[in-house]
C-alpha positions, 0 to 999 in steps of 0.5 A, spaced: 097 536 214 102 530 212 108 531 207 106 527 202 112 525 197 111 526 190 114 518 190 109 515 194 104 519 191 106 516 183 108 509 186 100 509 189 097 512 183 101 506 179 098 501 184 092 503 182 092 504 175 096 497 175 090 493 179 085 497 175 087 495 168 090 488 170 097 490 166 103 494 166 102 498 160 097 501 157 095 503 150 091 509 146 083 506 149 086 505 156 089 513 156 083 515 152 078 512 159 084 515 164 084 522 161 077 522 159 080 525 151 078 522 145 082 518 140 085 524 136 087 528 141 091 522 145 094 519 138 096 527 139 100 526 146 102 519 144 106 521 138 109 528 141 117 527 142 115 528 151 111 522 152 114 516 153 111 511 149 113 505 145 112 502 139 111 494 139 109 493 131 104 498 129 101 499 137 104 504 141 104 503 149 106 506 155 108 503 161 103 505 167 109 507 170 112 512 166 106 515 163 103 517 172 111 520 172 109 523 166 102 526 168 105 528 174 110 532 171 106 535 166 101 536 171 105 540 176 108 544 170 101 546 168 101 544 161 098 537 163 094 534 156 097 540 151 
């Protein structure tokens, strides 16, 4: 089997996600159809001090690449969605 880098793996899943949503950030209904979780639950992530969110006005985003880096993360960490 190949040795895949965690980096091409991440730059990969950002392409798709770019190419899917036709955006480079993503807000709580895009997580939400990524994840599968509902609305409460992803506000819940979205607002935690470890995700890497901002805020434009009132809307919180993500950038589809910090939020693969993220999912990636917390993914090899075992404690992906809380």
């Amino acid at each position: 089997m190949n040795n895949i880098k965690i980096e091409e793996l991440i730059s990969a899943e950002v392409n798709r996600l770019s190419e899917k949503y036709k955006k480079d950030y993503l807000d709580l209904k895009d997580i939400m159809q990524i994840t599968g979780l509902g609305r409460d639950k992803v506000r819940e992530i979205m607002n935690s001090k470890q995700f890497p969110s901002s805020k434009f006005g009132k809307k919180k985003t993500v950038s589809v690449v910090a939020f693969v880096s993220w999912q990636f993360k917390n993914n090899m960490n075992g404690d992906i969605y809380g």
